[in-house]
C-alpha positions as CSV (number, residue, x, y, z in Angstrom):
1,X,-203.4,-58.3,-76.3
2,X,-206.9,-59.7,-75.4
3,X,-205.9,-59.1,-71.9
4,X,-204.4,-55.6,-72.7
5,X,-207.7,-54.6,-74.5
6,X,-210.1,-55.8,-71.6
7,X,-208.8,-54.0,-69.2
8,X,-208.6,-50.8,-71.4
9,X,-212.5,-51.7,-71.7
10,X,-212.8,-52.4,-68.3
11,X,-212.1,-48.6,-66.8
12,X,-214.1,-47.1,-69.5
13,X,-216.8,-49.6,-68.9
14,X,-216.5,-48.3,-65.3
15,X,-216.2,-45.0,-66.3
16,X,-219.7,-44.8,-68.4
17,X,-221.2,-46.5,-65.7
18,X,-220.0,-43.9,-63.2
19,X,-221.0,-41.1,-65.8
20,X,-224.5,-42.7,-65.7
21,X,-224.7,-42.7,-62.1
22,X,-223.6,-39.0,-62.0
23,X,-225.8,-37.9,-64.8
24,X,-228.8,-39.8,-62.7
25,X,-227.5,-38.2,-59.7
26,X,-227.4,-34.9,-61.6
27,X,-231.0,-35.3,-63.0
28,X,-232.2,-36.2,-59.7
29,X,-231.0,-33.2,-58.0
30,X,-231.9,-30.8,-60.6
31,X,-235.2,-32.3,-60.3
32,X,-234.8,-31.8,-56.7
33,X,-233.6,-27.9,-57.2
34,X,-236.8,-27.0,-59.4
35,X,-239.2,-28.3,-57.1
36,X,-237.2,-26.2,-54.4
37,X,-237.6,-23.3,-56.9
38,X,-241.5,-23.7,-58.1
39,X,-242.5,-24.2,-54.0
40,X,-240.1,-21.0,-53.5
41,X,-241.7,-19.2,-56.3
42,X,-245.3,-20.0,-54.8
43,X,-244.1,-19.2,-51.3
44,X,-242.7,-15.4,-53.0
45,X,-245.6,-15.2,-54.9
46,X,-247.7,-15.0,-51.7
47,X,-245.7,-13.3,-49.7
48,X,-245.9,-10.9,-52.4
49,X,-249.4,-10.7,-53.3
50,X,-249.3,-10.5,-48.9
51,X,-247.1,-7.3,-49.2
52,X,-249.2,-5.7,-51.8
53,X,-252.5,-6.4,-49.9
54,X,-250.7,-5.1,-46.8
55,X,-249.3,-1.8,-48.5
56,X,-252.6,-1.0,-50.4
57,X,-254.4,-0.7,-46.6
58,X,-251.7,1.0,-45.3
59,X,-251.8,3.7,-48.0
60,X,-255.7,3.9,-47.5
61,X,-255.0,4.6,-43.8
62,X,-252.5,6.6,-44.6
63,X,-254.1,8.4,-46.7
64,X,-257.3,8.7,-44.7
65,X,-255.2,10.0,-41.7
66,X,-253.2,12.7,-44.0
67,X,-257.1,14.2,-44.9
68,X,-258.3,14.0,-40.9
69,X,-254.6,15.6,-39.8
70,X,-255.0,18.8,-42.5
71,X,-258.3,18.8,-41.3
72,X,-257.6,18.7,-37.4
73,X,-254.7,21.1,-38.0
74,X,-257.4,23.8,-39.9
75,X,-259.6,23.0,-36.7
76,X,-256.6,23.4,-34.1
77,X,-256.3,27.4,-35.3
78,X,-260.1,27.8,-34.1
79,X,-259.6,25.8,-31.0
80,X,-256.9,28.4,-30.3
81,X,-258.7,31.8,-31.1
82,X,-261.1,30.6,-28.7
83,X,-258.8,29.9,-26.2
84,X,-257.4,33.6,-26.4
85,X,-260.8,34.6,-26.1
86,X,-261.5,32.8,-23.4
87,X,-258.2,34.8,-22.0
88,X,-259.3,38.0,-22.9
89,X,-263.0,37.8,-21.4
90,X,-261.3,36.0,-18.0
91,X,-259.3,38.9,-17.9
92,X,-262.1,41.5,-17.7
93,X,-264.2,39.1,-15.5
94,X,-260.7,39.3,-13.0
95,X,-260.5,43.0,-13.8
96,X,-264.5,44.0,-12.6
97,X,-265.6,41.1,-10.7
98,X,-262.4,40.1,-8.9
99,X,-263.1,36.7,-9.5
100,X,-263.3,34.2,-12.6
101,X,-266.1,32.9,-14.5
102,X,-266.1,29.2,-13.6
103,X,-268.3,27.8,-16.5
104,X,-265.6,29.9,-18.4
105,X,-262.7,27.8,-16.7
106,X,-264.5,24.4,-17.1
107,X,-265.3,25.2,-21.1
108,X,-261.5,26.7,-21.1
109,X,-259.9,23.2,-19.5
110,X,-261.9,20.9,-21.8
111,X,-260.7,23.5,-24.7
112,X,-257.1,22.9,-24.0
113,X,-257.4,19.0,-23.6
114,X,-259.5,19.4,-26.9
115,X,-256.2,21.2,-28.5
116,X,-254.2,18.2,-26.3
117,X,-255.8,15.5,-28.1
118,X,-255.6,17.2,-31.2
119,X,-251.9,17.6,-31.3
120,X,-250.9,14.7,-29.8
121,X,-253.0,12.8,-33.1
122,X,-251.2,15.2,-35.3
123,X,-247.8,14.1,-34.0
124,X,-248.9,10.5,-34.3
125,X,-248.1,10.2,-30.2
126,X,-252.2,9.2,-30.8
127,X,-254.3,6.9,-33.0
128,X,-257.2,8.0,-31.2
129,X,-259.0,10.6,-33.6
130,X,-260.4,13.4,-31.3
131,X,-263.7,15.3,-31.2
132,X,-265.7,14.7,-33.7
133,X,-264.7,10.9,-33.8
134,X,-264.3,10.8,-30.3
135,X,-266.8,12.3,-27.5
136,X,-266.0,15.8,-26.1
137,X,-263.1,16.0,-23.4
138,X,-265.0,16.6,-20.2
139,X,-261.6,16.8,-17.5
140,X,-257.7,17.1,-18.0
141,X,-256.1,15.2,-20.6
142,X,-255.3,11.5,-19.3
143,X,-251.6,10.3,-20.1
């Protein structure tokens, strides 16, 4: 029976010592996991604080750009009355002097690149701000 109970002994001997190694193995990669997860969490954490930063200045641009656009938009209705007087008087200069007035037509094409540059920034096609932020438009709008 002493031989019976050694090898009863024996496996479960072998079986604790396997246990051990698995718990060490266990330990080891759980150890291995939460270093993953702290160097993760550090990595998120600054990618987050990354993505905050980044969405605060893009909300302060964004927010800048909505005040310059309702204020470009208010300006665009001026830069159109003027336009349609610019009409109306080249339409009396063609009606008695039978010819335009040509500081009128220069003023008039830098007025509707003006009106260009505005709506094109108002439809974001533009980051450039125009005139005031800008100089004046002295020829045709450039594409």
């Amino acid at each position: 029976m002493n031989h019976d109970e050694d090898k009863s002994k024996t496996p479960q001997e072998g079986e604790e010592v396997n246990h051990n190694d698995v718990n060490n193995e266990a330990q080891s990669t759980e150890q291995q996991s939460a270093e993953k997860q702290s160097s993760n969490e550090s990595e998120q954490s600054d990618r987050v604080s990354d993505n905050k930063i980044e969405k605060a200045w893009h909300n302060k641009n964004a927010l800048k750009r909505g005040i310059a656009m309702l204020g470009f938009g208010f300006l665009a209705g001026f830069v159109r009355l003027g336009i349609t007087l610019i009409a109306v008087f080249q339409f009396f200069s063609l009606l008695f002097a039978e010819k335009p007035n040509l500081p009128l037509v220069k003023f008039g094409q830098n007025l509707n690149t003006y009106q260009y540059q505005i709506n094109q920034f108002l439809t974001v096609n533009s980051e450039m701000y125009p005139f005031p932020f800008a100089d004046w438009p002295d020829s045709a709008p450039k594409e």
